[in-house]
N, C-alpha and C positions, 0 to 999 in steps of 0.2 A: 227395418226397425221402426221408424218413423212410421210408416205406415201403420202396425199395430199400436202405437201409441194412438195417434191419430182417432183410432178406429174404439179403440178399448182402453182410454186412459182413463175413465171413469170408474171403470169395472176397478184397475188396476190398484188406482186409488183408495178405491173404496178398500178393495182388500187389503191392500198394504196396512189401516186403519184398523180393521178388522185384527188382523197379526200384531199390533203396536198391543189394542188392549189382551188380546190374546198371550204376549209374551210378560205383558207387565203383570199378570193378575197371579201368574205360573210364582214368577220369581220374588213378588210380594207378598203370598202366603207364607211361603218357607221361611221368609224373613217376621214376617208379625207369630207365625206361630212359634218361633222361640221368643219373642217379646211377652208371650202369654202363655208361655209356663208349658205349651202340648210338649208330647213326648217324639222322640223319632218315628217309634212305630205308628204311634197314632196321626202323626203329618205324614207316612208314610200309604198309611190307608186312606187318608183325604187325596192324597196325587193320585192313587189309582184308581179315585171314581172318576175321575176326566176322560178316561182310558175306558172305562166301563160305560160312560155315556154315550163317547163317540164311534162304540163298538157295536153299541142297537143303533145309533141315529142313523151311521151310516147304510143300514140295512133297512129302516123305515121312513127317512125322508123322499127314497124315490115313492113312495107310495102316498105320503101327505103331497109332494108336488103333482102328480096326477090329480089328485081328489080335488083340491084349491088354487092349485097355480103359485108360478115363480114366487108372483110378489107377496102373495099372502102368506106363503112359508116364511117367505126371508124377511118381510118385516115382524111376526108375529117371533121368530124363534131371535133376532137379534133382540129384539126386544125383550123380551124377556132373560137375554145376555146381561143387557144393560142394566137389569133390576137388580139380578141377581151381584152382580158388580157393589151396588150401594150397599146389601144387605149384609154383607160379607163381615164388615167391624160392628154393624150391629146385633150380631149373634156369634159370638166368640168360643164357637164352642164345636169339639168334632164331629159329632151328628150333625149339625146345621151345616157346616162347611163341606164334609162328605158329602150331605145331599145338594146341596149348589154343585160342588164341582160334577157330580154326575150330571145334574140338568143341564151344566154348564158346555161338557161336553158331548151331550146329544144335539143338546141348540148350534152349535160351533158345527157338530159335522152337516147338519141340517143347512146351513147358512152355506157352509164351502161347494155342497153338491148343487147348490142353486145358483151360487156364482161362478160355480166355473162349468156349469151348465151355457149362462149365458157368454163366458169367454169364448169356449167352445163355439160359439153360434158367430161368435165373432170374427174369429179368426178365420180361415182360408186355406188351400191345401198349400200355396206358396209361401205362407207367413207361420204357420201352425208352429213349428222350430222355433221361432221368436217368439211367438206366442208364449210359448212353455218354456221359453230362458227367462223372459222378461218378468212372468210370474214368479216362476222359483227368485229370482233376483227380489223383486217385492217381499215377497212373505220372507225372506233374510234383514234386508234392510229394514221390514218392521221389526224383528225380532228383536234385534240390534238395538236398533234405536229406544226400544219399549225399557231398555236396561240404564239406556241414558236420563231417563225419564226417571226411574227410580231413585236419584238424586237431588229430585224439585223438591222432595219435602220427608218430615217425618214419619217413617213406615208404622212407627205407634200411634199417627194419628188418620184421621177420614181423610185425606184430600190425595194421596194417592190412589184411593177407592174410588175417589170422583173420576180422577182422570179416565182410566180405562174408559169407566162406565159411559165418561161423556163422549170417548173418542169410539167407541161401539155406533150410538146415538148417530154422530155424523155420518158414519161409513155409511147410513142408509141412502142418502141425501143423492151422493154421485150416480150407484148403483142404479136408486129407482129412480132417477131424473136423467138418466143416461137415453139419448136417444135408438141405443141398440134395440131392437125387437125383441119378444120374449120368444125364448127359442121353443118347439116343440121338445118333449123331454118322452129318451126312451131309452134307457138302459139295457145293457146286456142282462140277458140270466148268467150268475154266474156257474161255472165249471164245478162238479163238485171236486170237495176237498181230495177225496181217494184216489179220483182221477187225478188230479194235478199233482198228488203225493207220486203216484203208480208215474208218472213223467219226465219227473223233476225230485226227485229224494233230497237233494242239495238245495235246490230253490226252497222249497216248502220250510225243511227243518232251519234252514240260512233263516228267514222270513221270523220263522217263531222266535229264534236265541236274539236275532235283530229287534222285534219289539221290545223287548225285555232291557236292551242295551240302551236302547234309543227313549224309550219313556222313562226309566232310570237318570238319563240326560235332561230330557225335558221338566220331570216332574221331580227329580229330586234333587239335582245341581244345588238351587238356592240352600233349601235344606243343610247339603253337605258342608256351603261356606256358611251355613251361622251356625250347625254345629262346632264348627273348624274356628270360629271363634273371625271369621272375616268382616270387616269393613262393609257400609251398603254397598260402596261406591268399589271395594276388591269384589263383594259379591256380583256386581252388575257385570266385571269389567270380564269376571270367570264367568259367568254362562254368555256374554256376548261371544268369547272367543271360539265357544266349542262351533257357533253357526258362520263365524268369519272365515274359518277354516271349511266347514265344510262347502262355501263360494267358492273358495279359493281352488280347493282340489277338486271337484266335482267333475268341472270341465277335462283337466289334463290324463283323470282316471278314464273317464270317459271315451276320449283317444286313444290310449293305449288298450281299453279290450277289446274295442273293433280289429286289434291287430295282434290278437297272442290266445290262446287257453281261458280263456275266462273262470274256469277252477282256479287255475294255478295263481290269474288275479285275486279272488276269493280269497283263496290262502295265505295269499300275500301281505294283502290288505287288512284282514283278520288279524295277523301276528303282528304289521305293525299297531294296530290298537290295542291289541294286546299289552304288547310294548309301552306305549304312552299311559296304558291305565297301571303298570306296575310303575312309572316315573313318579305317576302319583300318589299312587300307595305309598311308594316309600320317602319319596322327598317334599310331598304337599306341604309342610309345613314352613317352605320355602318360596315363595309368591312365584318369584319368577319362574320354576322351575313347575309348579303347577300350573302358570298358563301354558309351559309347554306340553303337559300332560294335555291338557284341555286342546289343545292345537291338534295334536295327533289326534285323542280321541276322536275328535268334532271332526276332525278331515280325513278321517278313515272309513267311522262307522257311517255317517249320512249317505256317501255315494255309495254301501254296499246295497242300498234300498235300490236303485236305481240297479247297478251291477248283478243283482241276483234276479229282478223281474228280466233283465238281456236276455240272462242267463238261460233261464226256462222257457224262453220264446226261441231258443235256438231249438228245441226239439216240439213246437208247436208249428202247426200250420198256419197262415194270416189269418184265417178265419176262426181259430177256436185263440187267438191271442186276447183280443176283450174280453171273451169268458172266462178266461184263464184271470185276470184281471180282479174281479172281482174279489174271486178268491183268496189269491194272494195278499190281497191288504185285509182279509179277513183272517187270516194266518195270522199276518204281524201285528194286528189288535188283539189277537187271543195271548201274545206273549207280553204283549203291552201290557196289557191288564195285572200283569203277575210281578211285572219291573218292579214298579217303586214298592210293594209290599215285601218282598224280599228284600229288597235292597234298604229297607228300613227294617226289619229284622237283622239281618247281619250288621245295620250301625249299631241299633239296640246294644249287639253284645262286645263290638270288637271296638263300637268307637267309627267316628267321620271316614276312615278309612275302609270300611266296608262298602262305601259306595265305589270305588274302584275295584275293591278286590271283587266284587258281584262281576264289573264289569268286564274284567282279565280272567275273570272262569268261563263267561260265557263267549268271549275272544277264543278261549282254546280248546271249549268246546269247536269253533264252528272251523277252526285248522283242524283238528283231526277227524273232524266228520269231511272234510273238504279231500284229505287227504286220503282218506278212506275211500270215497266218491272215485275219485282219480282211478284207483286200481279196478273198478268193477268194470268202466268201458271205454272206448276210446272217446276223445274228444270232437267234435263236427270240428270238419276243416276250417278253419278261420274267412276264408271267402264265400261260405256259405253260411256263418253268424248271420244275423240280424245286426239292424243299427242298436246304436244305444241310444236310451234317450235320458234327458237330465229329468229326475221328481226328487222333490222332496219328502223325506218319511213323515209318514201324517197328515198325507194329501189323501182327499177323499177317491173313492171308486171311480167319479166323472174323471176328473186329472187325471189318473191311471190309465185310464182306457184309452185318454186324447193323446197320451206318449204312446199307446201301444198303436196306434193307427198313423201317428207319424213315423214308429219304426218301420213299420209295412211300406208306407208311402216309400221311406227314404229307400229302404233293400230292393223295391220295384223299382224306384231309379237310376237304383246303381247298377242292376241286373239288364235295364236297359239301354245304359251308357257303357256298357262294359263291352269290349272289342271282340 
């Protein structure tokens, strides 16, 4: 562990930074656009162009870092982060904000495939596992804390705006003064979609109903608590919890599918977020009882991201699993994109509580499509899975791919420690 710190505390840094303004910019929209009068559905359509940004970027930033190189991607697209940060109170209006949050999130995904490009280059085939816990740990504890932060001041005024935009600004500072090398950058082709559908029926449709849940989380949480009539500091306290939990359970879910049916986890897992999104539909008006909604959610749905790419690598060979990769987190930005619009449609009509009930439909979508799954074939034996590895949803294609090669790594090790 030491030794990747050591090696890549820079990088680590920087990111975590990165994720501070990242989580604070998410959950201080939803809060200033009910200070200025937007509607649900139209804050609704502003979180989905994040989703829509980060949908192309991630498809064209391998192609800008080819043409210019690490550093010139990643200073030109964070920067242009950090403008768009200030700009935000002084055009108060849905089109302007729409259009930031889109650029916002093609620059974001641009920036993550450049930096964990160079993690990637950092890390080692002994430390890679550390590598990718230490990271998922960062981009949490920035989230986290980006909600603590929304407490320094008043959301109807500029200097929450400052903040991000200035802590954007820094993250450059570690990153490009980081004495790591700039790494050669070559990306998989990904797998097409039909093939990885024709594969995996359960990964693919899991992946899409998952974008939808997960950017509904990300992009409309704040939203639901100032609809919901919450506190800055009740709104901070509910979207920090959904990502404390999902630390919390990632690891332990983790362990238990190397050792059972990975459906039947699927399933499992599905129901109980199912579960915790009806706690809150029906008792949100209850603080305490809605961070436990938010507990559950948050600690269900995030590790299904990791649990469903296992998943579909149990009937992949090592070699077509990074291609498979790609795909897969293009699946669950296709469903992404569609979360927070709906899910701001059905607050529209039913009121805050449609933001749960979007999410416990699409919970029971993905148990009986799971369950469906179950009857068509049998299971691969449990010692012939793959590792799991921990990602976060809304980790770009590079981070995908560096979990899918230390599953390989780890299943070749065990295959040849095994008696």
């Amino acid at each position: 562990m030491f030794s990747v710190l050591s090696s890549a505390w820079a990088l680590l840094l920087g990111m975590m930074l990165l994720q501070v303004g990242n989580g604070m910019q998410g959950t201080l929209l939803g809060v200033r656009g009910e200070i200025e009068g937007f509607s649900t559905l139209e804050m609704s359509l502003v979180m989905s162009g994040y989703f829509v940004g980060f949908l192309f970027g991630s498809r064209k930033a391998p192609d800008m870092i080819r043409r210019v190189g690490h550093v010139r991607v990643f200073a030109a697209l964070a920067s242009m982060i950090s403008a768009v940060m200030i700009l935000y109170p002084a055009f108060t209006n849905v089109y302007a904000w729409g259009a930031g949050r889109i650029l916002i999130g093609f620059c974001f995904s641009g920036v993550y495939v450049t930096a964990e490009s160079w993690l990637n280059n950092a890390a080692t085939n002994e430390n890679r596992g550390k590598a990718l816990s230490l990271y998922m740990i960062v981009q949490m504890v920035g989230i986290v804390s980006a909600q603590a932060l929304m407490l320094s001041a008043d959301p109807g005024g500029f200097l929450l705006f400052i903040i991000p935009s200035v802590l954007i600004s820094l993250s450059f500072a570690p990153i490009l003064l980081s004495v790591s090398p700039t790494p050669s950058f070559d990306s998989t082709k990904p797998m097409s979609l039909r093939e990885i559908l024709r594969i995996s029926p359960l990964g693919c449709v899991g992946m899409f109903l998952l974008g939808g849940i997960f950017s509904a989380q990300f992009g409309m949480a704040s939203v639901y608590g100032a609809e919901a009539g919450l506190s800055v500091g009740q709104i901070s306290t509910f979207v920090a919890t959904f990502y404390v939990a999902a630390l919390l359970i990632q690891y332990p879910l983790g362990w238990l599918s190397d050792r059972m049916d990975r459906r039947l986890l699927i399933l499992g897992v599905s129901a109980a977020c199912g579960v915790g999104a009806i706690i809150g539909m029906l008792f949100g008006s209850v603080f305490t009882l809605l961070l436990v909604a938010a507990f559950i959610v948050g600690g269900t749905s995030n590790p299904l991201y990791s649990l469903l790419i296992a998943y579909t690598n149990d009937f992949l060979g090592h070699d077509d699993m990074a291609a498979a990769a790609g795909g897969m987190v293009f699946i669950n930005g296709l469903g992404a994109v569609f979360g927070p619009i709906i899910t701001g449609w059905i607050m529209g009509i039913i009121g805050p509580s449609g933001f749960f009930l979007f999410i416990a439909v699409l919970c029971a979508a993905m148990v009986a499509y799971a369950a469906y799954r179950m009857t068509q074939r049998a299971a691969p034996a449990v010692e012939d899975t793959d590792s799991y590895a921990a990602v976060a949803p809304g980790a770009s294609p590079i981070v995908v791919e560096v979990a899918q090669e230390y599953a390989i790594e780890t299943a070749q090790d065990d295959e040849e420690t095994a008696p």
